[in-house]
C-alpha positions in Angstrom: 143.6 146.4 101.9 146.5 144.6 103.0 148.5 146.3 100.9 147.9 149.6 103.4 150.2 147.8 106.2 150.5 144.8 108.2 147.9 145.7 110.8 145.0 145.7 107.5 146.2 141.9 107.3 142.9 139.6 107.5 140.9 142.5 108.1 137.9 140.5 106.7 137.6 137.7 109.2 138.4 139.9 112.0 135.3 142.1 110.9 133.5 138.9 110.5 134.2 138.1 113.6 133.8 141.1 115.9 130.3 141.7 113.8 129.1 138.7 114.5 130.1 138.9 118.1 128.3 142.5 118.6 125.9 142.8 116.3 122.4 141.4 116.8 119.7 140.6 113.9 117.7 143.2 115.5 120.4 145.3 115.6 120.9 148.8 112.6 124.7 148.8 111.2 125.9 151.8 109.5 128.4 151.5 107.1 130.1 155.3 105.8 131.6 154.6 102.6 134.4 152.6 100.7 133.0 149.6 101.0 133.9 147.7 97.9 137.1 148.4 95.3 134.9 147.1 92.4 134.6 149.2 89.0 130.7 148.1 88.3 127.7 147.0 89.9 127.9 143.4 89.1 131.7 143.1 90.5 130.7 144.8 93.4 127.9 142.1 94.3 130.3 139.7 96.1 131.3 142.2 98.7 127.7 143.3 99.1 126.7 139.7 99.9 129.3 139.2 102.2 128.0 142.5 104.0 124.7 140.9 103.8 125.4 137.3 105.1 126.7 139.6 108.7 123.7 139.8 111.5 121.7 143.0 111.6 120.1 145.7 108.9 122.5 147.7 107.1 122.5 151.2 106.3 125.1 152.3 103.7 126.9 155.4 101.8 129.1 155.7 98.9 132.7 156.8 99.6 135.5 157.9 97.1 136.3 154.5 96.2 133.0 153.3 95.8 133.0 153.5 92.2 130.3 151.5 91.6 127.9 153.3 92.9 126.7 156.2 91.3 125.1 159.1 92.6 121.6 158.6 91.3 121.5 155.5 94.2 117.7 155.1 93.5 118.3 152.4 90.4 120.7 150.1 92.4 118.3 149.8 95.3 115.8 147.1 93.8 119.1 145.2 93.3 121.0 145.3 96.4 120.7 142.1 99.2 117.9 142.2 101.2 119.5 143.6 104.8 121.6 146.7 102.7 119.8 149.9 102.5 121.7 152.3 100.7 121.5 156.0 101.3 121.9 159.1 98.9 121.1 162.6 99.7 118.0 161.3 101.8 116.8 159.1 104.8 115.4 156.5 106.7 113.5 155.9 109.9 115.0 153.1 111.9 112.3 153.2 114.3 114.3 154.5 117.3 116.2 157.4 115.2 116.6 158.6 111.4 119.1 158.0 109.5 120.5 160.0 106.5 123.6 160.7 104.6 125.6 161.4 101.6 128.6 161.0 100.3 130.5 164.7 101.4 133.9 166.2 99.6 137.0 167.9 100.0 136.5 171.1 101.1 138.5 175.0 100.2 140.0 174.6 103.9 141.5 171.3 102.5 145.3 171.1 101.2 145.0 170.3 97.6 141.7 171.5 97.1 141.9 172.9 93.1 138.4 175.0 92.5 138.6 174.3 88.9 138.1 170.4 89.4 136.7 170.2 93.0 134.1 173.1 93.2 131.5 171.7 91.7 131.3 168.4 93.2 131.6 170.3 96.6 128.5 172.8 96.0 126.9 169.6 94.6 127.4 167.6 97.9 126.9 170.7 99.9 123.1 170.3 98.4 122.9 166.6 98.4 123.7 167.2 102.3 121.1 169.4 102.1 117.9 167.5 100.6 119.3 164.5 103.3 118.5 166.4 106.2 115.5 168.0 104.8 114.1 164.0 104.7 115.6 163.1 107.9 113.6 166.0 109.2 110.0 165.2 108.1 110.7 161.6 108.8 111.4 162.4 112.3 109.2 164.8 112.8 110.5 166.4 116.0 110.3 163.5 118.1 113.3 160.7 117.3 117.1 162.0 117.2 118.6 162.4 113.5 122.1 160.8 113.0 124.0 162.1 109.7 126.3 160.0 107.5 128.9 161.5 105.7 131.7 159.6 104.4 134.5 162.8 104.2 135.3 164.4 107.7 133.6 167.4 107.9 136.3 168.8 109.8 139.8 170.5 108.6 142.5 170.8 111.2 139.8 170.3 113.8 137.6 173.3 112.7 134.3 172.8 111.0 134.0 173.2 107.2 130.4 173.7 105.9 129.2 170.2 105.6 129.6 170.5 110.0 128.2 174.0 109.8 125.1 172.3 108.2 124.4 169.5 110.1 124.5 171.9 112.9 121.9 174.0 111.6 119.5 171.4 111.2 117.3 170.7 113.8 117.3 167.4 115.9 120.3 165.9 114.6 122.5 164.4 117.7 124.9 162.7 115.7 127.4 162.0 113.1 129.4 159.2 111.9 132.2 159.3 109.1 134.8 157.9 107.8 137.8 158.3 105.4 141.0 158.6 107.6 143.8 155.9 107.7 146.7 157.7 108.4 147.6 157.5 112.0 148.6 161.9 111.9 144.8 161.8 110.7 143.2 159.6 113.6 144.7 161.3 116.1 143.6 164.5 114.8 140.0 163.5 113.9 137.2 165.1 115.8 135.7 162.4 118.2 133.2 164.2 121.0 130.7 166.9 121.1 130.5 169.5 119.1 127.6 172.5 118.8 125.4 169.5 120.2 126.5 166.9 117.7 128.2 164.0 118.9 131.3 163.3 115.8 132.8 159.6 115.6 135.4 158.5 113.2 134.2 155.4 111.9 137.3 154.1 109.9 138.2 150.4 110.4 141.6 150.8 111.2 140.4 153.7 113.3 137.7 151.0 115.1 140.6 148.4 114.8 137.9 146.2 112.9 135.0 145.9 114.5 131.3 147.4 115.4 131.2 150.8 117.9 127.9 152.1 119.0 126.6 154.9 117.6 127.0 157.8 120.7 125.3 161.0 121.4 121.6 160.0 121.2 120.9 159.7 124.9 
C-alpha cells in the first residue's frame, strides 16, 4: 500500500504494533474487507497468517480487492487459520453480540454507477445483506445487540442508500462498521455517529491511522 502515499509507509508494523498493544486474546477483531491483494487462495495465505499470528479472534469480510475470496465463502472456511472467521451473507454469535456482514456495492446514488454492469451485483448484495441479518436475527434472538459489516459505505453524500435503509429495518442491530474510503474528501465526508439508531464507523486504516478502535453504539 505504500504506493497510496507516504503516510501508508510501514503500515504493517504499525498495525502490528497498535494490535498487539490493544487487542487482548479474549478480545473479537473485525476486519471489513481488502485485506489481502492476492489473485488466489493459496497466495493469499501469507497475509491470512500474519492476520492470525495478531492476539484475539478475527471476524472477516471480503472487499473489492479481495479477489481471492469468492462469494460462495463456505469452501475456504475449513481452510482458513484457526483465529479467522470469515463471514458471507450470514453471522456469528460472539457471545456478547452477533456479528454479520457482507461484502455491499456501489449503489444508483453513486457517481459512475453503469446499471448495465453494476445492477446485478447490487440486487445480488442487496439480498446477500439480506439472508445476513435474517441469521444475525435468530442467532440473537432478541436479547444481544447485532453489529453489521459491510465493506462499501452505505452512505452517498451522507444520505443513506438501501444497504443503510436495511440495516435499519432490521430489528436489534446497534451497529455498523465499514470500510472502503482512502481519500481524505471521502473521510471527512464519511458518516461517523448515529443514525436511525445505528451507530456508523468508518473503519479504513488510514482513516483509524493504523490501529484497533472499539466497536461503538452497543451500550
Amino acid at each position: 500500500m505504500d504506493i497510496f502515499g507516504a503516510h501508508w509507509k510501514d503500515h504493517p508494523t504499525r498495525i502490528a504494533a497498535n494490535w498487539r498493544a490493544r487487542v487482548a486474546a479474549e478480545d473479537h477483531v473485525l476486519v471489513a474487507g481488502d485485506i489481502s491483494w492476492a489473485m488466489k487462495f493459496p497466495d493469499a495465505l501469507e497475509d491470512l497468517r500474519w492476520l492470525d499470528a495478531l492476539p484475539g479472534h478475527k471476524v472477516l469480510i471480503r472487499g473489492n480487492h479481495d479477489y481471492w475470496c469468492p462469494r460462495n465463502v463456505k469452501p475456504l472456511r475449513p481452510r482458513l487459520p484457526p483465529s479467522l472467521t470469515l463471514l458471507g451473507a450470514d453471522a456469528c454469535d460472539l457471545g456478547e453480540a452477533v456479528v454479520c456482514g457482507t461484502r455491499g456495492w456501489i449503489t444508483p446514488e453513486t457517481p459512475g454507477y453503469a446499471p448495465a454492469t453494476d445492477d446485478r451485483i447490487y440486487q445480488r448484495e442487496l439480498g446477500m445483506l439480506e439472508r445476513a441479518l435474517a441469521h444475525a436475527t435468530t442467532l440473537a434472538a432478541t436479547a444481544k445487540p447485532i453489529i453489521v459489516m459491510i465493506h462499501y459505505p452505505p452512505f452517498v453524500n451522507r444520505q443513506p442508500t438501501a444497504f443503510a435503509q436495511r440495516i435499519t429495518a432490521a430489528a436489534g442491530v446497534r451497529a455498523c462498521v465499514y470500510g472502503h474510503l482512502h481519500r481524505r474528501q471521502d473521510h471527512e465526508n464519511a458518516v461517523n455517529g448515529r443514525v436511525d439508531g445505528v451507530y456508523y464507523q468508518l473503519t479504513s486504516a488510514d482513516f483509524l491511522d493504523f490501529g484497533p478502535v472499539a466497536v461503538r453504539g452497543l451500550a
